[in-house]
C-alpha positions in Angstrom: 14.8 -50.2 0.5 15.4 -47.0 -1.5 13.8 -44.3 -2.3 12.0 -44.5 -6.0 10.2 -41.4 -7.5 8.1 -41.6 -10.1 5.5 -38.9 -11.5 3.0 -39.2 -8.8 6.2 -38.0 -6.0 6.8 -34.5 -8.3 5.4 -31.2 -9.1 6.5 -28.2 -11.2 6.5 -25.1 -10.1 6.8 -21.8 -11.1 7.7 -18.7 -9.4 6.3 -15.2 -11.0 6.4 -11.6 -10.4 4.7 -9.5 -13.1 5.5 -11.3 -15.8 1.7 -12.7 -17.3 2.9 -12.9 -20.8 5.7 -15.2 -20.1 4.1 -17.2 -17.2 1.2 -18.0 -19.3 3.7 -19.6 -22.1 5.5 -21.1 -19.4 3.1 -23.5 -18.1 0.5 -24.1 -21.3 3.9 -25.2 -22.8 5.4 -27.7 -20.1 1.8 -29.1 -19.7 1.4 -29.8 -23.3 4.0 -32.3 -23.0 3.0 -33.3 -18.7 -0.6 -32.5 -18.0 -0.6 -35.0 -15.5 1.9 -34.0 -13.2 0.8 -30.9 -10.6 1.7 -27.6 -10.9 2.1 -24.9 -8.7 1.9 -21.0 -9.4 3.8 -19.2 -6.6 2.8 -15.5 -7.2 5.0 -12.9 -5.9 2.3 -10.2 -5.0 2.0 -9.5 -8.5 -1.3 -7.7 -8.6 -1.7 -7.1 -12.0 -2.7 -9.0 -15.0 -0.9 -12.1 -13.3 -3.9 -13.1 -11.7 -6.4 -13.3 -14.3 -3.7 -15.4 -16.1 -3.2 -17.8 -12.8 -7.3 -17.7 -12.8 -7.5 -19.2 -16.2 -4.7 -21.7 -16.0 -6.3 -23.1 -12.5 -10.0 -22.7 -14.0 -8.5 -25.0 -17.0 -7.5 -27.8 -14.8 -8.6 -27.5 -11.4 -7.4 -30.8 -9.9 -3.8 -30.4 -11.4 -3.2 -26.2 -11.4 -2.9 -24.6 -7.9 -2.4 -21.1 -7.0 -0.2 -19.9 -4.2 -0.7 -16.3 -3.8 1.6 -14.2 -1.3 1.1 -11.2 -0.1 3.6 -9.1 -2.1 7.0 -9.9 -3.3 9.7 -12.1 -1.2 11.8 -12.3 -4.6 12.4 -15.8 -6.1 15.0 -17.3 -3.4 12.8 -17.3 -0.7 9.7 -18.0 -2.7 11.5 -21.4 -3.4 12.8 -21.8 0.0 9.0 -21.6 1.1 8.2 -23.9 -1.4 11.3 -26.5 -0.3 9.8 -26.5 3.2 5.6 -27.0 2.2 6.0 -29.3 -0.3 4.4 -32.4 0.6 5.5 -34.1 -2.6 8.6 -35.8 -2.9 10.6 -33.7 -5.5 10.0 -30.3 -6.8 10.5 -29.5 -10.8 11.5 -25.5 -10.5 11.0 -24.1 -13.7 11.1 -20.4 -14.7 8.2 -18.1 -16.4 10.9 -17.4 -19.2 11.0 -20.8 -20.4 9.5 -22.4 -23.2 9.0 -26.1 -23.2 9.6 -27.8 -27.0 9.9 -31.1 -26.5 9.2 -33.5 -24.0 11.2 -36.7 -22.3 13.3 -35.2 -20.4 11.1 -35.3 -17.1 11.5 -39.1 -17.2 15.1 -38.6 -17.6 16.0 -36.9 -14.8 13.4 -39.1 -12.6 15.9 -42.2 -13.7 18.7 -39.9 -12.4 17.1 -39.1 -9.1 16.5 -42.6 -8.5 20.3 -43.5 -9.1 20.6 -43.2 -5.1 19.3 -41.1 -2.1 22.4 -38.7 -1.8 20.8 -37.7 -5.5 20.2 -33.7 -4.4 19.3 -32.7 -7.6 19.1 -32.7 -11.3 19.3 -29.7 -14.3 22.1 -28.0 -16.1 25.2 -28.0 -13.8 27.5 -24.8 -14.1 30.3 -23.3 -12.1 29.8 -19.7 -9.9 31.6 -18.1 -8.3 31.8 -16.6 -4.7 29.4 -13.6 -5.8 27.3 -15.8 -7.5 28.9 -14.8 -11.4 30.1 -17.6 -13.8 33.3 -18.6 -13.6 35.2 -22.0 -14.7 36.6 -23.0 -11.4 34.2 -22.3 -8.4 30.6 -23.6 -6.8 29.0 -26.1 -8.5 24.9 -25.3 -9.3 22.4 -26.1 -10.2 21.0 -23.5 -13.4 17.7 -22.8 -11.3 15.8 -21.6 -14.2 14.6 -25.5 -14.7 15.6 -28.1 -12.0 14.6 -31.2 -9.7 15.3 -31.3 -6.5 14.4 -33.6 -3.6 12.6 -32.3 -1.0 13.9 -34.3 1.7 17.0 -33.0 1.7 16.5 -29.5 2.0 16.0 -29.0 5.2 19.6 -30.2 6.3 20.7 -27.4 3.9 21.6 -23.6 3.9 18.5 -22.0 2.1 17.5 -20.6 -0.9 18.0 -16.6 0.0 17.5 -13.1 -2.1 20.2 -12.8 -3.8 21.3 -12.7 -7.6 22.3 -16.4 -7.0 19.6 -17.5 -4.9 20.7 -21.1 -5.0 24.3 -20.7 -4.2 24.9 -21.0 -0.9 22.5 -24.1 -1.0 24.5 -26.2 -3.3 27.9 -25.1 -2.1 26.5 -26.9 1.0 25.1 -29.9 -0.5 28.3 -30.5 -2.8 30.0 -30.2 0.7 28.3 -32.2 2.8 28.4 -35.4 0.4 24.8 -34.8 -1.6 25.3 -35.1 -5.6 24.0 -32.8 -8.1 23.7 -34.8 -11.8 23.7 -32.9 -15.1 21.4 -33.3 -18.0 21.4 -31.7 -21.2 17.9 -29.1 -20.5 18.3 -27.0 -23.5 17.6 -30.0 -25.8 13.9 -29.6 -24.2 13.3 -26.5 -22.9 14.0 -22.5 -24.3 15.5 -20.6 -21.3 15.3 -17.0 -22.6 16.9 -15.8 -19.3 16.5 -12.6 -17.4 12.8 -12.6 -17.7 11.8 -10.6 -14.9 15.4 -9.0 -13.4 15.2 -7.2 -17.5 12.1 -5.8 -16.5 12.5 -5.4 -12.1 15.7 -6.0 -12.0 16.6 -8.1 -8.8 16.2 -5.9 -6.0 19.1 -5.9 -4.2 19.9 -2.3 -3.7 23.5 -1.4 -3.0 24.5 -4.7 -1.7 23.6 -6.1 -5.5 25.9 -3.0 -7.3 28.9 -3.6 -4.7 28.9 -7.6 -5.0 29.1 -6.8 -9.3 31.9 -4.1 -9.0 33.7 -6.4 -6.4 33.2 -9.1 -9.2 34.4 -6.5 -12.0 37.8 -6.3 -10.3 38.3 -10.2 -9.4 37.5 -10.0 -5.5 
């Protein structure tokens, strides 16, 4: 018998790194429209005004709002990877503190997609990348990580989620490779993805290796 999902299998989850202003709209606005589904706050050793933010939303629903604090900051790839391999719920919802939710419905939509077979990976805005991880028309099909579903399940037979400027990409190239499907669905009719939230602030820390892979990119290598 497959696999069905429904709300009780999924949580959303958000990853954040200094950015209380924008985490706070981030989940008050997708649980306007989904209070009942769980939500996770993975904090990236923030220490700042990020906690009393992730005190309040927890304090407001305690049964439905969990905190995950780490340490210090292990960057949004492997913040998710950790996230892949804990969950004990069947699906994950990843959805970035610079987002905005405006309408809901689309939750139930892509739980209709998941459930369209088991090899069903995941479900979000499809685009194409490169091998650096920059947009391009022919390349790596994705996943826009910013706000995504994934099943759980099948993550663990996967590359990982890693620190990079395309966390996701190595992850999907091997899903699409080894038979999994990623589906697309319109998420910008639902959701505001102002982009860049935290990189326009931190930037991404990669160092040198981040400045070589976007001048090797520059010149079409």
């Amino acid at each position: 018998m497959s696999e069905t999902l429904t709300f009780d299998d999924i949580c959303a989850v958000f990853v954040n790194y200094r950015t209380p202003d924008l985490l706070e709209k981030a989940v008050t606005s997708f649980r306007g429209f989904y209070p009942e589904i769980d939500a996770v706050i993975v904090d990236n050793g923030s220490k700042d005004e990020s906690l009393d933010v992730i005190k309040r939303l927890r304090d407001s629903a305690p049964t439905k709002v969990r905190p995950d604090l780490l340490d210090r900051n292990y960057f949004h790839g492997p913040a998710m990877d950790r996230v892949m391999r804990s969950s004990e719920k069947k699906a994950v919802f990843f959805l970035d503190t610079d987002t905005e939710t405006y309408r809901g419905g689309f939750i139930e939509k892509m739980l209709d997609e998941m459930n369209r077979g088991e090899d069903v990976y995941g479900v979000g805005r499809i685009g194409t990348v490169n091998k650096r991880g920059f947009p391009a028309k022919d390349g790596t099909k994705i996943l826009i990580s910013a706000y995504m579903m994934l099943r759980t399940r099948i993550y663990p037979k996967l590359l990982p989620f890693v620190h990079h400027g395309m966390p996701t990409l190595d992850n999907f190239g091997d899903a699409v490779a080894k038979g999994y499907r990623l589906i697309g669905l319109d998420m910008d009719s639902y959701i505001h993805h102002r982009g860049r939230g935290t990189a326009s602030r931190f930037g991404y820390g990669l160092g040198l290796r981040g400045k070589i892979d976007y001048a090797l990119n520059k010149v079409g290598l």
